[in-house]
Each structure stands twice: as C-alpha cells, then as structure tokens.
C-alpha positions in Angstrom: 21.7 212.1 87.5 23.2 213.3 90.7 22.1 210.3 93.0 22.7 210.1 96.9 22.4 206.5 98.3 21.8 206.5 102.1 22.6 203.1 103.7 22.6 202.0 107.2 25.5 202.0 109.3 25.3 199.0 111.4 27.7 197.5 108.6 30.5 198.5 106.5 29.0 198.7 103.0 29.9 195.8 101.4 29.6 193.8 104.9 33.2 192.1 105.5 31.1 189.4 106.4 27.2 188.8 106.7 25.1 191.8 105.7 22.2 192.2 103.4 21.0 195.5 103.2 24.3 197.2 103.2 25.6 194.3 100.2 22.5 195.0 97.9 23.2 198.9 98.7 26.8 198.6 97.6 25.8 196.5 94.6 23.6 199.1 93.3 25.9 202.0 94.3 28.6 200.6 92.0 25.8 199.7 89.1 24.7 203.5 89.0 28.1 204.4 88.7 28.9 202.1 86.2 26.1 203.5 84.1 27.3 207.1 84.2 25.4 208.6 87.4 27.2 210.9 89.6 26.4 208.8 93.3 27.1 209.8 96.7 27.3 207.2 99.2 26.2 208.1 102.6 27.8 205.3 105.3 30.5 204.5 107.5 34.2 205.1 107.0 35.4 202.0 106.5 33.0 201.4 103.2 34.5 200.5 99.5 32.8 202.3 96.4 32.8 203.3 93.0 30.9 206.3 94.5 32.1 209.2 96.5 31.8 208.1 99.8 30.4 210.4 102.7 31.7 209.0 106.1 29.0 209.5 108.6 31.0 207.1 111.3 34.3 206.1 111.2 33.8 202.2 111.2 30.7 200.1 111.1 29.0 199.7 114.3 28.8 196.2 114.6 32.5 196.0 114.7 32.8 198.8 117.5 32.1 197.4 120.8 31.8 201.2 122.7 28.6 201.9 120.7 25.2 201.5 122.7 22.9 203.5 121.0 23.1 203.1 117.5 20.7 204.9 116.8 22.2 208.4 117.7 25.0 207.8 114.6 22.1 207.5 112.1 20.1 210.5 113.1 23.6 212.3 112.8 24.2 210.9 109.9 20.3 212.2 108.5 21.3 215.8 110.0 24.8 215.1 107.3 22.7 214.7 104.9 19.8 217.3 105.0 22.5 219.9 105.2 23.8 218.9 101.5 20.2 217.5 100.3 19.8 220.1 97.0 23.2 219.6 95.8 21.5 216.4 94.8 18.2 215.6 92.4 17.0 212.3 94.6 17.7 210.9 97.9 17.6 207.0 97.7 17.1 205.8 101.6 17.5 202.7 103.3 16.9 203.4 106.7 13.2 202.1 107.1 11.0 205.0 108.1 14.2 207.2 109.7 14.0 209.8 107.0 10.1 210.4 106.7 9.9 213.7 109.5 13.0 215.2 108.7 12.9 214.9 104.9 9.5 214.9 104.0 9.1 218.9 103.6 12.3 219.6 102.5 11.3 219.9 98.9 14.3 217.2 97.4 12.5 214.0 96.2 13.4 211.0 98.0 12.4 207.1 97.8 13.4 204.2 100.6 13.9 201.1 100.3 12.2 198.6 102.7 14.6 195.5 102.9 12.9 194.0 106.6 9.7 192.3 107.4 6.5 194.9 107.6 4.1 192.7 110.1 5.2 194.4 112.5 1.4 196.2 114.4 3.5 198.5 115.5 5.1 199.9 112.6 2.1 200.6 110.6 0.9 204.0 112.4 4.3 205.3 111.5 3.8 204.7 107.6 -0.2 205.6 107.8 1.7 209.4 108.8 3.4 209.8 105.8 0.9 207.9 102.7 2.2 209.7 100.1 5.9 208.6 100.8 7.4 206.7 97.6 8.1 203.5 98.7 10.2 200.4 97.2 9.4 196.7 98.2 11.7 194.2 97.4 9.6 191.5 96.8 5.4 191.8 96.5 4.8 189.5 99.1 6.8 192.0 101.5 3.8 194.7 100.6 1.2 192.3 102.2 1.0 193.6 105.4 0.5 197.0 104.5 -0.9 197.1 100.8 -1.7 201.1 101.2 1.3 202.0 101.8 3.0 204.9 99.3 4.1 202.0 96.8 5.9 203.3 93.5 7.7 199.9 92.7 9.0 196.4 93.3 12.6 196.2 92.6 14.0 192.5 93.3 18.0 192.5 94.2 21.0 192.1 92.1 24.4 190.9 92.0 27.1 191.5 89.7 27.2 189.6 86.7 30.9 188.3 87.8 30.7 188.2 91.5 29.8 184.9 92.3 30.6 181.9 89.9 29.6 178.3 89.7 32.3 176.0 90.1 32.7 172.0 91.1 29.6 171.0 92.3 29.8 168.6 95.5 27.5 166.4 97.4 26.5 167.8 100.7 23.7 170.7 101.4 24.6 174.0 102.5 23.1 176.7 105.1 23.8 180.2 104.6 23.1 182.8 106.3 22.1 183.8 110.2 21.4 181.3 113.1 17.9 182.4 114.3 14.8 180.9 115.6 12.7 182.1 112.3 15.9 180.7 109.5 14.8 177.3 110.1 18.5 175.9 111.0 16.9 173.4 113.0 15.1 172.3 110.1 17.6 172.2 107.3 19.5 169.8 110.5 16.4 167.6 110.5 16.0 167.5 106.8 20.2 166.9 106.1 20.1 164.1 108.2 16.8 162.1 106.5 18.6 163.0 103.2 21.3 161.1 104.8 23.8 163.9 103.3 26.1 165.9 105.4 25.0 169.5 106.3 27.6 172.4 106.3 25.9 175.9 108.0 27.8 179.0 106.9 26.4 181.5 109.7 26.3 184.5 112.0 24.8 184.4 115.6 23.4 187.8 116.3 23.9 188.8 120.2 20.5 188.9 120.5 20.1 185.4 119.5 23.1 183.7 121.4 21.2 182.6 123.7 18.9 180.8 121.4 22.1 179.3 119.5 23.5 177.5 122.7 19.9 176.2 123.7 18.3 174.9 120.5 21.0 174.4 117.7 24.6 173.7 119.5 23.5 170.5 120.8 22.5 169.9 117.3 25.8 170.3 115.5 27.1 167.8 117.4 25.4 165.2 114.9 28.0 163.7 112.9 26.4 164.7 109.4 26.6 168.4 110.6 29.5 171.0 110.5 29.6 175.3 111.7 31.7 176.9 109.8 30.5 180.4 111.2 30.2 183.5 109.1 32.0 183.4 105.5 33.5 186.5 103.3 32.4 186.9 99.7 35.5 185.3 98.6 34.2 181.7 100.3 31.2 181.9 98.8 30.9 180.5 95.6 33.1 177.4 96.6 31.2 177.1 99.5 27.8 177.4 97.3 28.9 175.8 94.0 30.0 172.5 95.8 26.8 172.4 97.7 24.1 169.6 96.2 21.6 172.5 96.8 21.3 175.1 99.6 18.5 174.9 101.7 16.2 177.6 103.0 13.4 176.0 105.4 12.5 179.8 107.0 9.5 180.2 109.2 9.3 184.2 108.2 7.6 185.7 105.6 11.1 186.7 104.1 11.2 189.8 102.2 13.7 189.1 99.5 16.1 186.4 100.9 19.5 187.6 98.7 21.0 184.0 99.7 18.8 182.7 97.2 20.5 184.7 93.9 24.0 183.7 95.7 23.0 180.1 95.5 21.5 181.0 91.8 24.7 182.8 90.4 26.9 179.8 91.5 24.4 177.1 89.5 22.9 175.7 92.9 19.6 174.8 93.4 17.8 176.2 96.3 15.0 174.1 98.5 13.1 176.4 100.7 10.1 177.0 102.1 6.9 178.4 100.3 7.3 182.2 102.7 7.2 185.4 102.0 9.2 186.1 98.6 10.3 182.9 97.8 8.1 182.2 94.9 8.5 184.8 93.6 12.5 184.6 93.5 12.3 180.9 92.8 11.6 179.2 89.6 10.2 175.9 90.7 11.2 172.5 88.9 14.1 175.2 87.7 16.5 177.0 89.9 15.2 175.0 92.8 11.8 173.6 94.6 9.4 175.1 96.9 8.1 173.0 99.3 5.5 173.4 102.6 7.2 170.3 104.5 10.6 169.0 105.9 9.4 165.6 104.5 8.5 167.4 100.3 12.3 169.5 101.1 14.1 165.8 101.6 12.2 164.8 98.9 13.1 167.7 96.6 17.1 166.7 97.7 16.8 163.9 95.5 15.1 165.4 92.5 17.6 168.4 92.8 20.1 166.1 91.0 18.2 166.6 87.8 17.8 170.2 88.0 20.8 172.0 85.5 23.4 174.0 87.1 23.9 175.7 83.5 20.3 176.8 83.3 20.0 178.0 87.0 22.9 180.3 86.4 21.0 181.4 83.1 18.2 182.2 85.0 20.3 184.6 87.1 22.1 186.5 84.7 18.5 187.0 82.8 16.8 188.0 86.4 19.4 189.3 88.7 22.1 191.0 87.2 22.8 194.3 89.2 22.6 196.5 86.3 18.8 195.5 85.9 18.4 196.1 89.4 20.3 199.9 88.5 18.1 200.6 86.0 14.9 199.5 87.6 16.1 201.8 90.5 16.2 204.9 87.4 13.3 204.0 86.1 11.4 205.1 90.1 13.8 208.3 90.2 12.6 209.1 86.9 9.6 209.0 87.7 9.4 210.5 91.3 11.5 213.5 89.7 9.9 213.8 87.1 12.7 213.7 84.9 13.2 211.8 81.6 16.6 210.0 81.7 18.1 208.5 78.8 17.6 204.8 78.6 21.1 202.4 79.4 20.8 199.1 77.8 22.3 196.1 79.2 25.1 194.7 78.1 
C-alpha cells in the first residue's frame, strides 16, 4: 500500500528530545515499513526514517528561533502535499483539523489522527463542518467531548518492541514529561515527599509556561527530596525509568493517550496516576500500576507498588503496545476507508 504519513512540524520526527505526536508518528512510519508498505513521510528536514522523507522545512521549528508563525510552514507543507496526493492510495494526517478544507474534495482518502485534548468549545464547529471526516482517537475517553464526530477507530500508541528496556530497578519516583499547570508536577512534589522517597522530574518547560515554572514549581525543587533534571533523549530513558520505584502521573487533564505511560510500561515500571482521561484505559490496575483519585490513595499506592512484577508489566506491554500492533491497526482503518483488502501481517 502506497501510504503518506503527514506529521507536524513543530518537532523533528523522532523529537531529539520531548515530543509525542511526532515520536508515535515516527514509530508507526518505521512499523509500516517494516511490514512491506511503500510510506512517504511528510515533515521537517532534519527527521530520521525508514520512509522516504519529504522535507517540507529544513529543521524543526521549535529549534529555529526566527520562526513566528508556525503556522504558515504547515499550510505550505499541505499545498506540498496536495500537489502529489494521487501518487498515493491514503493520506494519514496528524495535523488536527489543518487538512479537512483543502483535502476534503480532492477525491484521495485520507484519515487524521487526533493526538490533543477535544474540550475545547471552540473546536467543535470546525469538526461539525466536515461529519463525514474519518477520524482516529487515541484513546475512547478522548472521543467524549465530541462523540459525533466522523469516528472510524481507536488506535492506542506503540513502541518498538526493543526501544525501551527494563533494567535495575531503584528506589526513588520519577516525573516525566512537561512542567505545566495541568501535569500535576506540583502534585507528584507533594506526594514524593509523604512517600518520604526522593523525586527526580525529567521535563520540558514550554515558553508559554515559563512563567508558571518560576512561580509555582521552582520554589518547589528546592525541597531536598526533589531534583530537575530537565528534558531527557530516548537514550536516558529506560535508566532513568527502570530505576524509578514507579513513575508518577497525578494530571488534572483529561489526557488523551499519555505515551509516558507505555515508556514507564516497556521498562517494567509501575505507573501511579490519576483516574483522567485515558488512563484506565492504558493502565491495568493492581498490574502495571494503580489508579487513584487522591494525592493521599497515590502515596498509598507507592507502597503497594513494591509488590507489583516488573516482569509482568513489561508482558503486558509487549502483548498491548508493540508498534507493529499499532501498524496493523492503522491498516486495518486504510483498508477500510479505501476500500481495499490488504493482505493480513502477523506479528512476530
């Protein structure tokens, strides 16, 4: 199947460093490939793949400090891509609603991904344009604000099978992730230090949140259970995760997917996070981790994640989220948006 994947360009795709959408997009752009699908990948120049990669910018535009609209680079980059659209038999977006004007009479079948939050008022007019638009969510609780939407599928994320291992486990909790006012830092701080274990936070601080950081959380890290590392690569992670006691996840968001929590998974590491948005459904609780409502049931569940088997949470991943069931789930909607019947890939 001649596939194009169409990631955003705010990030290199895989991030060098924090990045969501683009990772999962790279992970599946590599999985498709490794299944025998000719994929084009659609994002900036500075981008690693197993696919051919388009380069719609030169670099990601995080790590260019000239751009101020970055918008403008993705609607170029949509214009790159409508001009070569038939030489392809489905367009796999992950742009949000970007594409749904300028592709939606072209006559190519297309799907997007949604990989952000949908309770948003304002974002809903927008979607009730285009109904008959296929539609991934990554989670079922991310449908929940807008349950009429063109759904054709849920399709949880992925990681590949090797990326991350578990190694020596440790005996502090870990914070991974981004330093905003709806990740709860604050709270994994508060429930760290009732634990009476040290806390190590592994994040980025947006601009747009730097002045939240200074006010609310630096004073904070200068507790003497608490250290900021700042933002790690994916070569940090799994010691970073694996020595971790558990990771800890206390959002105040109803998250859409939250890919930190497969990271922690894949390394053997229990997760304790808040019962929001997709996490029970990513979460196998009394397994891979608890789900709690309170800071005082998450210090609780510290404890009690000492009994929890590193051997079986990374079980649970490689049954769950291995990347090539994420690839295949993804053939399964092109099949049938195009129509097509596509030889069956089994796992191996």
């Amino acid at each position: 199947m001649r596939i194009a994947q169409i990631a955003p360009l705010h990030e290199a795709v895989p991030p060098k460093l924090y990045g969501g959408t683009e990772r999962v997009v790279s992970y599946l752009t590599d999985a498709l490939v490794q299944l025998g699908h000719d994929v084009t990948l659609f994002a900036s120049g500075d981008s690693i793949t197993e696919a051919t990669l388009r380069a719609c910018w030169p670099t990601a535009l995080r790590l260019d400090p000239t751009i101020r609209d970055p918008i403008a680079p993705h609607f170029l980059m949509l214009e790159q891509v409508r001009a070569v659209a038939h030489e392809f038999d489905i367009l796999h977006f992950h742009l949000d609603y970007l594409p749904f004007s300028l592709f939606g009479d072209l006559g190519v079948p297309f799907v997007t991904t949604l990989h952000g939050r949908l309770d948003l008022p304002e974002i809903h007019p927008v979607f009730a344009q285009h109904p008959d638009t296929p539609l991934v969510s990554i989670s079922d609780a991310q449908r929940l604000p807008m349950p009429r939407a063109g759904w054709a599928a849920t399709v949880q994320h992925g990681l590949p099978n090797g990326l991350l291992t578990p190694q020596a486990d440790g005996d502090y909790l870990a914070f991974l992730g981004r330093i905003c006012p709806e990740k709860g830092v604050d709270a994994a701080i508060r429930i760290a230090t009732q634990a009476g274990l040290p806390l190590k936070i592994a994040a980025k601080v947006d601009r747009a949140d730097v002045a939240y950081f200074e006010r609310e959380i630096a004073p904070l890290l200068q507790q003497a259970n608490v250290e900021f590392i700042g933002e790690i690569n994916e070569r940090q992670k799994p010691g970073f995760l694996s020595n971790a006691r558990a990771m800890l996840l206390p959002i105040d968001w109803p998250e859409p997917f939250g890919l930190v929590m497969i990271e922690a998974m894949a390394c053997g590491t229990p997760t304790i996070a808040f019962r929001r948005g997709s996490v029970p459904e990513v979460i196998d609780d009394g397994v891979t981790g608890f789900v709690v409502d309170t800071v005082a049931q998450a210090v609780d569940a510290v404890e009690r994640s000492k009994t929890l088997s590193r051997n079986a949470i990374r079980r649970v991943f490689e049954q769950r989220f291995d990347a090539r069931r994420m690839a295949n789930d993804y053939v399964d909607v092109y099949r049938e948006i195009i129509g097509v019947r596509v030889p069956e890939v089994q796992l191996v």
